[in-house]
BAFIMAR-302484 format. One record per atom (N, C-alpha, C, O): x, y, z; residue in one letter. Coordinates in steps of 0.001 Angstrom, whole numbers, plus 500000, padded with zeros to 6 digits. Layout:
BEGIN
XYZa...
***
This chain:
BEGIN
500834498785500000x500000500000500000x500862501256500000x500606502198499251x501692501257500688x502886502290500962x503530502708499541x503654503817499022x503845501585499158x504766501683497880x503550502208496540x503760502932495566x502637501710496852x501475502420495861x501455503936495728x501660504539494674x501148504567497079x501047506003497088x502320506440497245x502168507661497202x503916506158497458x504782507040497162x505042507496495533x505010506830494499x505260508652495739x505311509448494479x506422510353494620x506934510682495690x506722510689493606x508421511729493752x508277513157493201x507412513554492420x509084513716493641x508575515168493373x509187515095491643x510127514510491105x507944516149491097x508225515865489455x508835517242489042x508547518397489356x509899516632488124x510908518506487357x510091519132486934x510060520325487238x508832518424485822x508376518962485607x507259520226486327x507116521409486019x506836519699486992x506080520542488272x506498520105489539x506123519003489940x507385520978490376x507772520707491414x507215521171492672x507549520814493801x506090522231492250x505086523142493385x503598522345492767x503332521498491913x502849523191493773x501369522689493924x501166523938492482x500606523801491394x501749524879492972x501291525967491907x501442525758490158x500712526117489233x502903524916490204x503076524470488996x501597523435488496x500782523660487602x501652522618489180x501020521505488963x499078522044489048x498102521333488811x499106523211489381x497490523890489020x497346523934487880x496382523452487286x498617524734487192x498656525755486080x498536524617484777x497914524809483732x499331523350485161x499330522433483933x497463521604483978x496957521227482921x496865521490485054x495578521172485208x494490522404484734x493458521941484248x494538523626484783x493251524069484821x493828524834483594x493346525965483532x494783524538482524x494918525190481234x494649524194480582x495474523966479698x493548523260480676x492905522280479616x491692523372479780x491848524291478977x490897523475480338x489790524816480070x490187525991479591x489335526624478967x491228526450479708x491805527810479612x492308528071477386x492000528751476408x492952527276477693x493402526508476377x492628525651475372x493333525214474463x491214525285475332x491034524091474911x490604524582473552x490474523781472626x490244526642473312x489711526887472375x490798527043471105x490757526750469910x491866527703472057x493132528514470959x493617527298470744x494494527503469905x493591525630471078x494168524376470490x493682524032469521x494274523873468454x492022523784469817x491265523610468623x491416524293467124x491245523905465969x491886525689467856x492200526357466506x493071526181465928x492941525989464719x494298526168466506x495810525924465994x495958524787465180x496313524870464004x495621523391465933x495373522001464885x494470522465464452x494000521557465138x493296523206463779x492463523598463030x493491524296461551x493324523817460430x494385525306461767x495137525618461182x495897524365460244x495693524166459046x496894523530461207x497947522988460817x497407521565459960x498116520652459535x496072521693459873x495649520985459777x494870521181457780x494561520497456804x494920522530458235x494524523356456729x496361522833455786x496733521914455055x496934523957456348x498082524119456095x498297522100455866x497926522171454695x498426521384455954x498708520092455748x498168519559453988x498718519087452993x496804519979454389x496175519542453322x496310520688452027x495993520211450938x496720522064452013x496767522899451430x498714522813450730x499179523857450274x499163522162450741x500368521658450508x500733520040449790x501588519647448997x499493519323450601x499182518137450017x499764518294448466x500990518266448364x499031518448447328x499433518496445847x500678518617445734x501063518211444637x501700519103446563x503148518978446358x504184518084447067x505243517685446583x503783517884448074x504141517017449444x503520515750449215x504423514924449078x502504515266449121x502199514501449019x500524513464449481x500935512667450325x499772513334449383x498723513378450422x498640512254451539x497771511976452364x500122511615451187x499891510323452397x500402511367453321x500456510698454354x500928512882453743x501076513470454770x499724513718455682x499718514351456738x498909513274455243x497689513556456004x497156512032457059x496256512035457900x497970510944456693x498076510319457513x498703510503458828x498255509724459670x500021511672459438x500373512216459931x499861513013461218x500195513383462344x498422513026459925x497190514312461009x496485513064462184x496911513098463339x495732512319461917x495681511118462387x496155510789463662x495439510973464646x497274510326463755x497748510137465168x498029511713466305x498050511923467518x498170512367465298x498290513812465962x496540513873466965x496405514044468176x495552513686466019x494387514113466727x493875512730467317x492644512762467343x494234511860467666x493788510942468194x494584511283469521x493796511767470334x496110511186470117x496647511635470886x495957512717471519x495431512544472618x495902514033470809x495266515198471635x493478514481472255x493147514588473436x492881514038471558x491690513273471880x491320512750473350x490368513008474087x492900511570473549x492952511195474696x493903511724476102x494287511160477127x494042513141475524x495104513801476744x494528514000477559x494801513453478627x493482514855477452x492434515201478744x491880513717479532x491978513729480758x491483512843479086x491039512244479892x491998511269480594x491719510699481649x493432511089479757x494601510529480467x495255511096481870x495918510583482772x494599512761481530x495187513613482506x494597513502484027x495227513629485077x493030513192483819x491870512992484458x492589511942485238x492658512114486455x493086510971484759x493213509583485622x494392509325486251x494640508322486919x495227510384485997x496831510180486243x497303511144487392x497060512348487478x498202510176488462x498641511434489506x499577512002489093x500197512502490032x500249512295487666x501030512969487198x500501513967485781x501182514376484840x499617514079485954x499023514973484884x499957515713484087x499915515751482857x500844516330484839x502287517102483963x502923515871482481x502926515879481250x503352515014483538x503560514026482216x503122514028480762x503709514443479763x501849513415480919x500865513579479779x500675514486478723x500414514406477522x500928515546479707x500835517182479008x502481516746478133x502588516175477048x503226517074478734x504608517295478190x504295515797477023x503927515913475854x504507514758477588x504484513655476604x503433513866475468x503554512966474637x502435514758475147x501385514737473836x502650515572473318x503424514956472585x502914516771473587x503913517946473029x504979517113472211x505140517025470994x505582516594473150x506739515732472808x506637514765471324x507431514543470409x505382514383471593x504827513128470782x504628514578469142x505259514523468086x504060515163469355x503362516150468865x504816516892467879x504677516876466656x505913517400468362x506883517497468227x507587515998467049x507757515855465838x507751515369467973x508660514143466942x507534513757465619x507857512905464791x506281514437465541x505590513542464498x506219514611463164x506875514169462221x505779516350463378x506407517299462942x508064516929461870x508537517073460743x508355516409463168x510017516201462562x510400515187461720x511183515130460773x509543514249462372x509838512739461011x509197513486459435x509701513092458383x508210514433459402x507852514562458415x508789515520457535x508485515856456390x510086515969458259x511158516871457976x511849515753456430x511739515888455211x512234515170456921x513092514443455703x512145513478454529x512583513160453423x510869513137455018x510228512538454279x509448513815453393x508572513562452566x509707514603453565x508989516079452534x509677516806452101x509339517990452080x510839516427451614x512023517597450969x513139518055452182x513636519176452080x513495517262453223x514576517806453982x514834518741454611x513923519056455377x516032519599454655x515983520596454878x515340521892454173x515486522960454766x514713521882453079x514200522515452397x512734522455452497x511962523270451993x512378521297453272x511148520992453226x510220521915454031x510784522370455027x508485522456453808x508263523392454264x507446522610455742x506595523240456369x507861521187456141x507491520751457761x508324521389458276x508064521566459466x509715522076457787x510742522543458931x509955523478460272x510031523129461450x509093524903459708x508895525827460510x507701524953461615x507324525300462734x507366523889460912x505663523262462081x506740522468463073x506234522425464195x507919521886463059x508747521721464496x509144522404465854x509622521966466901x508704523826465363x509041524852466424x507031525011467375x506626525656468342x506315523978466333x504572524739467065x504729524020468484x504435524739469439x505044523032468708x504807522413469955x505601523213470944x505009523600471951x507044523550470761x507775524586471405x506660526284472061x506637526893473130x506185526393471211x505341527413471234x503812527420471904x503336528407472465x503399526649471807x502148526105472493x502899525595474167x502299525528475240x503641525443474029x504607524553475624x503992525841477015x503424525678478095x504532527213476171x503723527448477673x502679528136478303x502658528950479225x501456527413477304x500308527343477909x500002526477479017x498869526495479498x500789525812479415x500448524513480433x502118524737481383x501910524628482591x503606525010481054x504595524804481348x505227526049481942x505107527130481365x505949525917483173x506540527210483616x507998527347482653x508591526579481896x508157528375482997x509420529229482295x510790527905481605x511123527744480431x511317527150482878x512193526414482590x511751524731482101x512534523871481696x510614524635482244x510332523837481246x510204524278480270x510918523502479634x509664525293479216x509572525940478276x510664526070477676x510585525993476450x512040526304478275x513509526665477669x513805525208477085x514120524884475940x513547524203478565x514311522773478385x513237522340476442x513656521643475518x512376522823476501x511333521843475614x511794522367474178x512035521730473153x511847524012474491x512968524375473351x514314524041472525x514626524038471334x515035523727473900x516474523364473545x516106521829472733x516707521610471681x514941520611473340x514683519565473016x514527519927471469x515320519488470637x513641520612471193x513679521050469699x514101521289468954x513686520858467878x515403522284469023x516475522249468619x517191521414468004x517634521480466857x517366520205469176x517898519369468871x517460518235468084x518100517301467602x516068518558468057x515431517752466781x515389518066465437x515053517414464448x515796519196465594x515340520535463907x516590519857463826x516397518710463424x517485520033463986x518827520233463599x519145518795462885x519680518632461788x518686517815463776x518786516205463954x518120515772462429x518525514865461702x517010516674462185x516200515601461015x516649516489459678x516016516263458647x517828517602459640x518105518038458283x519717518338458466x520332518019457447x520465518815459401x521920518782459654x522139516930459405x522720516428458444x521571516263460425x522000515320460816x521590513944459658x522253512923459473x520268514354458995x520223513526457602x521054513970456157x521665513257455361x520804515502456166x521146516190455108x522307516964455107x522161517993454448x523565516813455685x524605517822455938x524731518692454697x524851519917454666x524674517675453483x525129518865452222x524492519538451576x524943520234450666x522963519455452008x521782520174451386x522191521502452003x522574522573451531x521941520984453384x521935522455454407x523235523333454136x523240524563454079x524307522519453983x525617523773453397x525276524340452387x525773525462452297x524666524066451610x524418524486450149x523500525798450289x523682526842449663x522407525537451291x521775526730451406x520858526253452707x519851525546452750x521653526959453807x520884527193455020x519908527544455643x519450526942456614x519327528897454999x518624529508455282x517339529109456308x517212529529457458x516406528178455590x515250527900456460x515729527353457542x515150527463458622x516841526700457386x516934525889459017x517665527096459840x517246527124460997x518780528244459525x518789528946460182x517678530079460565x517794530577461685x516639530518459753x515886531356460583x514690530619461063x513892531290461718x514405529333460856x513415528708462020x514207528273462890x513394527502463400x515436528071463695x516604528346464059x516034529525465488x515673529359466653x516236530788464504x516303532006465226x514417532332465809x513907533060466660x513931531414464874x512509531938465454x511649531189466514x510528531538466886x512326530140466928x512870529098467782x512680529587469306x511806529481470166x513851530131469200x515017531060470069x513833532117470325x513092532298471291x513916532558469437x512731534501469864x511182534106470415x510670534976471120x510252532694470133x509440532242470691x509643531976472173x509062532551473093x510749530814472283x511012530740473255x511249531658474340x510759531460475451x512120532850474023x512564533432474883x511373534396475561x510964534209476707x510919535372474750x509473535383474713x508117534990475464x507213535660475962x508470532980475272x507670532688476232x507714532497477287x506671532185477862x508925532598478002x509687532609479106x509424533810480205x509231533949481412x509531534503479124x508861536064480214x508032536299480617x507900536836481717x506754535824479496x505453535664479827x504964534895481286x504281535350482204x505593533543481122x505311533131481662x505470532739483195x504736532108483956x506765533380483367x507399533804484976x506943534968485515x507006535263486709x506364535804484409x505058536454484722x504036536450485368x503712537032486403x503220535340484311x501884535119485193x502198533774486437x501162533310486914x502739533523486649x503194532569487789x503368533729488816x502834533510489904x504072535031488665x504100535873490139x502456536299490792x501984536264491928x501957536663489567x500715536783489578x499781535471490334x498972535428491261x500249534681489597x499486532918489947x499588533186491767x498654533064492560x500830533526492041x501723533367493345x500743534064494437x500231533561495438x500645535415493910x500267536449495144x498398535867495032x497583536174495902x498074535096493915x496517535078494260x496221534073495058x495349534189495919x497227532444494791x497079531613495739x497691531180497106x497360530338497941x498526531917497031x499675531819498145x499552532469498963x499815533653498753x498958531947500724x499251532500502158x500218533711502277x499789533876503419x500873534428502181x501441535638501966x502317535415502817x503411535018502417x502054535630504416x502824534469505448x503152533738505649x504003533775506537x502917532796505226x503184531537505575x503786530836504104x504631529960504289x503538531046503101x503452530781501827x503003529307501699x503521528545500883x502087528970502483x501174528007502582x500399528520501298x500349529688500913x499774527359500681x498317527210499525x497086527949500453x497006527648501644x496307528746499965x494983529090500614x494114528806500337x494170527973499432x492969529108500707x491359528624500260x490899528645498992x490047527935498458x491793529867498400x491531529610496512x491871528159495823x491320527427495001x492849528143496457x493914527036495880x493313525838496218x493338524869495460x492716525830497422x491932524209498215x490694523911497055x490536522807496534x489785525213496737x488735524845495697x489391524229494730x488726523492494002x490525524339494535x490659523991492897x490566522561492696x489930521780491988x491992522509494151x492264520788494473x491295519760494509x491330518681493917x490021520414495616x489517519991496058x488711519238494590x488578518014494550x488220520127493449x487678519603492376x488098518356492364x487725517267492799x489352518987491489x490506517966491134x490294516072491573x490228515016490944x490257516457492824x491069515039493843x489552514208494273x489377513046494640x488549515365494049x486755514332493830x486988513474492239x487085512259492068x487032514551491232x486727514019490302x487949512571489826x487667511637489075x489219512789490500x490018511731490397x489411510374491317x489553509221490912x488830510661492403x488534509379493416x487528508288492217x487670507167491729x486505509394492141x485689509012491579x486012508094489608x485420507304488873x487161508815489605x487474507673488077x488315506757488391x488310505829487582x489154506627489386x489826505558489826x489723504601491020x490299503532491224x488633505433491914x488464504562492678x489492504642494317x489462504005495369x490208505623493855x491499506127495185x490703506861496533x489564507329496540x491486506814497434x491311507214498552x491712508626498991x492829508831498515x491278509732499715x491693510975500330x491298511181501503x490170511121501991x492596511506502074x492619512061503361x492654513532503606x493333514282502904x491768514027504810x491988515427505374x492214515467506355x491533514664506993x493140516239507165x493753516397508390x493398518032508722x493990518940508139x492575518219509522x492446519677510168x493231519427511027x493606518300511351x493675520801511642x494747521140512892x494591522724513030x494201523558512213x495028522847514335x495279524455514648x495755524479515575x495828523400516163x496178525351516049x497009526083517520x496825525903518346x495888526643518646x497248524960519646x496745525358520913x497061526268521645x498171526496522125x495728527055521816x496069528266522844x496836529170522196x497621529617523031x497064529796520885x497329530351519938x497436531770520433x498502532376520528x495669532490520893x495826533509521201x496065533909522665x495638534969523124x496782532992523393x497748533350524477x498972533506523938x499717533855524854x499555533428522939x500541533704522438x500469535183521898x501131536153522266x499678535117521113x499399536898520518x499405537912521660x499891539035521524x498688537351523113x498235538622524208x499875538683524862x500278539800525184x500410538000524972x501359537610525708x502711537877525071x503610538043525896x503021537948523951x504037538325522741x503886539204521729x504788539413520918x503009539652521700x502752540114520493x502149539862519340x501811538682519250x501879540540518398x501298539835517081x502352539412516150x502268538570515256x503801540443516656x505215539734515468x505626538197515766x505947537228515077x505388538567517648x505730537061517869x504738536336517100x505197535682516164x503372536296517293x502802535208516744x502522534968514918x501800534211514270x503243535755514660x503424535906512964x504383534902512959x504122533811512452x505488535145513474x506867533940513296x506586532938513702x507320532113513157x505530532190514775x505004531065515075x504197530054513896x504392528909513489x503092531241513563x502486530716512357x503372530470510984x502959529966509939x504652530941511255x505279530838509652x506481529446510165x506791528689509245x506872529262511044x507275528180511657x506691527205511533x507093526304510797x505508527132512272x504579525711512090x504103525080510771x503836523907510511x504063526545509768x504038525846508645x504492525224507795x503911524492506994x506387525635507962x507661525287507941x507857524201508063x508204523414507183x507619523941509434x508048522472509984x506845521508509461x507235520351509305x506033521634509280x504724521039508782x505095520588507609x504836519420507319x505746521391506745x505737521342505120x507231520323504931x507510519918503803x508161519956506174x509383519510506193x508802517858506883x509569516898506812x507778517746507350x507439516619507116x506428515674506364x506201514505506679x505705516551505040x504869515957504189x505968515794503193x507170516043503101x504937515221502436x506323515007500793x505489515601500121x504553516281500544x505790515371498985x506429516611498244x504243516433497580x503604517484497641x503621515379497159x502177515295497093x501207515899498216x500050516246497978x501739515970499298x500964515952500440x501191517356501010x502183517652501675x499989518376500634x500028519822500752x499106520061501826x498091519424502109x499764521396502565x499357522237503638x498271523632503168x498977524502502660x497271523913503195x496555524720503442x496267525534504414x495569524994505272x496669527199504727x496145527976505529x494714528430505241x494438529045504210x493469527996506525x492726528376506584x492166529561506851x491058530030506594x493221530019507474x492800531691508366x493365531329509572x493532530246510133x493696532815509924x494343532775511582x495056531866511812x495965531901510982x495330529980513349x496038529712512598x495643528221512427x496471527361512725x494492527895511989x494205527284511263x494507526441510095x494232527065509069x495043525071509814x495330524728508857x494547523351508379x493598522853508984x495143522843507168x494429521724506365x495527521121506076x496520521824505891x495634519693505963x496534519098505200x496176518091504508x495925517008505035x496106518295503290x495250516946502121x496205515781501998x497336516006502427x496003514737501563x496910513755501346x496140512756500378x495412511818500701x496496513208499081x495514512285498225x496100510604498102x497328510578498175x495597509513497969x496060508464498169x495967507762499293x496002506533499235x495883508180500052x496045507741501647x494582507722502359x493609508474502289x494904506351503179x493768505816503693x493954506676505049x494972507320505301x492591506573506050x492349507012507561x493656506343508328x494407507052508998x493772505559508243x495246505359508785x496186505565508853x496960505406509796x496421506181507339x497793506656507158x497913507797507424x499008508285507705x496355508744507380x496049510129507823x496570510002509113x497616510636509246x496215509427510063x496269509319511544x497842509176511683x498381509783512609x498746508281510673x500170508273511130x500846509879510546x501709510491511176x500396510235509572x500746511142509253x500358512519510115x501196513353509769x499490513090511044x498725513529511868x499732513286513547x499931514062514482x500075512152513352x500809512037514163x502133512068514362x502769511976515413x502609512253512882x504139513390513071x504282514225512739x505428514673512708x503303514889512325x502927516344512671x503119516853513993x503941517659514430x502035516109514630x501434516784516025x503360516459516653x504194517362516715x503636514973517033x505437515344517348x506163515763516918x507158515825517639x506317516335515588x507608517220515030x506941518978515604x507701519906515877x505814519043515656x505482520740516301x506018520699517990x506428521605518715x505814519239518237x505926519644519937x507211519681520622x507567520181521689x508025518778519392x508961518710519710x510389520015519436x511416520166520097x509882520797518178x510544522149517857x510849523529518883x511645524272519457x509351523110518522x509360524520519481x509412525808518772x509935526842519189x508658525579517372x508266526764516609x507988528308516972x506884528653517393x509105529273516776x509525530229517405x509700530569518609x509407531636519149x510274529480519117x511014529831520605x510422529251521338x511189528716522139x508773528900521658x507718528538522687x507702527310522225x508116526787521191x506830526715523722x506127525590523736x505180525586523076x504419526480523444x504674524834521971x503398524956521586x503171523331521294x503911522351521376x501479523575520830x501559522034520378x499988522433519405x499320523467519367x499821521063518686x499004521537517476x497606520273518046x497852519254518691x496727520547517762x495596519439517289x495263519339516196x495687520117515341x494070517957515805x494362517530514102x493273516611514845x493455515959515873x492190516705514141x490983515619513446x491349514950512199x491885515736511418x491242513815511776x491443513024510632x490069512334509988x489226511779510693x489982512444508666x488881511817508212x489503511305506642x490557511538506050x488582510694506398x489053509754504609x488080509382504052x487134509193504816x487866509157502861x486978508830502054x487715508252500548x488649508732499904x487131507404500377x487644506953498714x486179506517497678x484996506534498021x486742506162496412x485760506689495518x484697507373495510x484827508461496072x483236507066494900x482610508235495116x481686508936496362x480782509771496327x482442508087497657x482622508702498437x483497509735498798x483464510201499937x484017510006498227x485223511238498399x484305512866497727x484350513313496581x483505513452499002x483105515000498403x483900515475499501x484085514792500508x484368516606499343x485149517534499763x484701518026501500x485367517870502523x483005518805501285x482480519282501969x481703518048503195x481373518317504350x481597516962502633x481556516172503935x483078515608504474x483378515426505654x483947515383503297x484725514736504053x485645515595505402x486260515044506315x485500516993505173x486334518506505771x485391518398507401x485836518356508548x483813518376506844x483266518502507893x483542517498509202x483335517795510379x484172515969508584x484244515284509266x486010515490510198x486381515584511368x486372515484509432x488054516378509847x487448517435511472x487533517375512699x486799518390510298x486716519709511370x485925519007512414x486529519431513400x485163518369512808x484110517527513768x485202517047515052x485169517417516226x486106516157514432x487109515460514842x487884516940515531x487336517476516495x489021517453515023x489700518368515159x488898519133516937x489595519623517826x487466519016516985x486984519596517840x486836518639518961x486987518875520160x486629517912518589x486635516691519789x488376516411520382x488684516001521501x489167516714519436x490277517030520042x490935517482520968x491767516980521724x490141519336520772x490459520243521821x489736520038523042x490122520314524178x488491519452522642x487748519255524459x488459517359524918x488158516739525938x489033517059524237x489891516082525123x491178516299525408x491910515327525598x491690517638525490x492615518269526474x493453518738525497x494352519393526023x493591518671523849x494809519172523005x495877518448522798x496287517426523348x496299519118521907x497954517932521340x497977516357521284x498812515551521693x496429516153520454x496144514613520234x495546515042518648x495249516103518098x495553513361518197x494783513197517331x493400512118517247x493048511100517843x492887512932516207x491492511725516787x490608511756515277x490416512725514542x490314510829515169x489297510417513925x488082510572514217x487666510825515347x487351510421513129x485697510832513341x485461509461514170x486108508434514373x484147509999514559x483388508909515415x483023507860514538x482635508261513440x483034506474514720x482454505518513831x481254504951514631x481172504231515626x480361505546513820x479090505087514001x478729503247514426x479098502239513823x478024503357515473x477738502010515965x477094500913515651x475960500999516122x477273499757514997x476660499115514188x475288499186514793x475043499334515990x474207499028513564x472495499273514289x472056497583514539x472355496652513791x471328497515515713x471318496568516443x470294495700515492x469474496415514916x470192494321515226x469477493550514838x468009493403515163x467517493419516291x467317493241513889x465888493706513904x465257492575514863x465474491405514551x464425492875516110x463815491545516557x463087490902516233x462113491458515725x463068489707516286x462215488846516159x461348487994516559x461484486774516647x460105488878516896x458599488101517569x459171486537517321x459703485856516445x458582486427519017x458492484475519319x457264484423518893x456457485319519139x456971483335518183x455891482570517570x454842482461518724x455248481945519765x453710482829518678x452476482821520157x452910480962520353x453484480128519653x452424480972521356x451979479183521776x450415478988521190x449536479845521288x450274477741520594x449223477596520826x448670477434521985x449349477352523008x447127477353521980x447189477356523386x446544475531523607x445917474865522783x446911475207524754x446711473479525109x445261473129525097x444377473966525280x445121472294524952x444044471228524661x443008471272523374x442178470376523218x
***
């Protein structure tokens, strides 16, 4: 079971934030795609008479792939993958058609750079460079590397799709470390640089509609402060700023790298753990609660409480499963703090009775 839900932190998306941006730009994106293979798709067949028309076999696997990305994405705890791997796929189909259509001369050269270009609608900045340079090395690969003496003879197209490469890329790079600061200040705790309540709706979609196609399990862990605002009356509000950015610290140094912290407000938190059964919530809940008590997050004694609840397939809604967390979390604090405790499990309902048969009566 263990070995099921470990997962590794991915290059491709190494934040929660990354890993939004490649999920909720299938809505964002789904019109300007349609159009683009709408285009390349003209452009294919509008070339046909010279190229050839078995290039339209080409189109084919192109739109069958895009077909099944979204719903591959739907089912996969690596959604980034998928994304990058259609591109990729999307990319090498482009390029094989480099030498089978006139080489370096051929006019597939400039459609090797579209996947580069489309990359970061879904990809932050340095994936975008890496996916570039990948390209590169494919342009170069299917007319340097088939055709050396064409291309001496006359360079040109491969050097300025080359340079236009380069100026896309770079381009999209700016853009896009851009809207990621932006992405940053809308979902990101400011303090704490914990995920916030924007960010929980999104997940929260997300990690229903995944239970529900695969059948997986999610855990929620509420927690908060004990005695929090004896700290504020008693220290200050700076002190208790550095407490709350501590606990979240140390919090975030013992989940991995799947298993994200949410600030609720004040100091209030959430910790999701998709994959993971009530049990593993509860072990996980429980080195939490000892790595806070044992720190000593900004200087003081403190200690945390944490309700645990779980749900898998289409049992997994958000708003009951939280309620059951937060339920728990409260039964916590009135059993003295710095414990953990699961929802109540309801008591099996007692067996229906069953009338004794009258006696007849004698004689």
């Amino acid at each position: 079971m263990e070995n099921e839900r470990e997962q590794r932190r991915s290059w491709l998306c190494p934040t929660e934030l990354d890993r939004m941006r490649v999920v909720e730009a299938s809505e964002r994106v789904r019109r300007a795609r349609v159009l683009i293979w709408l285009v390349i798709g003209i452009c294919i067949v509008a070339v046909a008479p010279w190229n050839g028309w078995w290039v339209l076999l080409l189109f084919a696997p192109a739109g069958l792939n895009l077909a099944l990305l979204e719903v591959m994405m739907r089912r996969s705890d690596h959604p980034e993958r998928w994304a990058f791997g259609t591109l990729a796929f999307m990319m090498a189909l482009f390029a094989a058609a480099v030498p089978l259509t006139g080489g370096a001369s051929s006019p597939a050269v400039p459609l090797v750079i579209i996947p580069a270009a489309v990359a970061p609608m879904r990809f932050r900045g340095a994936v975008v460079a890496a996916f570039g340079i990948l390209t590169a090395g494919a342009l170069l690969a299917v007319t340097v590397g088939t055709d050396p003496a064409a291309v001496a003879d006359d360079p040109r197209l491969v050097i300025t799709t080359l340079a236009l490469l380069i100026c896309v890329t770079l381009a999209n790079w700016s853009l896009v470390e851009a809207e990621m600061k932006q992405r940053d200040a809308a979902v990101l705790d400011p303090l704490t640089d914990c995920l916030n309540r924007k960010a929980l709706e999104a997940r929260a979609q997300e990690l229903e509609l995944q239970a529900k196609l695969t059948g997986g399990t999610v855990a929620l862990v509420a927690c908060d402060i004990d005695h929090f605002k004896e700290v504020n009356d008693a220290h200050g509000h700076d002190r208790g700023d550095a407490v709350l950015k501590a606990v979240a610290y140390e919090m975030r140094k013992v989940l991995r790298s799947f298993e994200l912290v949410y600030r609720l407000g004040g100091e209030e938190f959430l910790v999701v753990l998709p994959g993971v059964d009530l049990e593993g919530g509860i072990k996980v809940a429980e080195r939490l609660r000892s790595r806070i008590e044992e720190c000593r997050p900004g200087g003081l004694d403190l200690t945390l409480s944490f309700g645990v609840s779980a749900a898998a397939g289409s049992e997994v809604a958000y708003e009951r499963v939280f309620k059951a967390a937060d339920e728990a979390l409260y039964e916590a604090k009135a059993a003295g703090r710095n414990c953990v405790v699961p929802p109540p499990v309801a008591a099996p309902a007692p067996p229906p009775s069953v009338a004794e048969p009258a006696m007849a009566p004698l004689g």
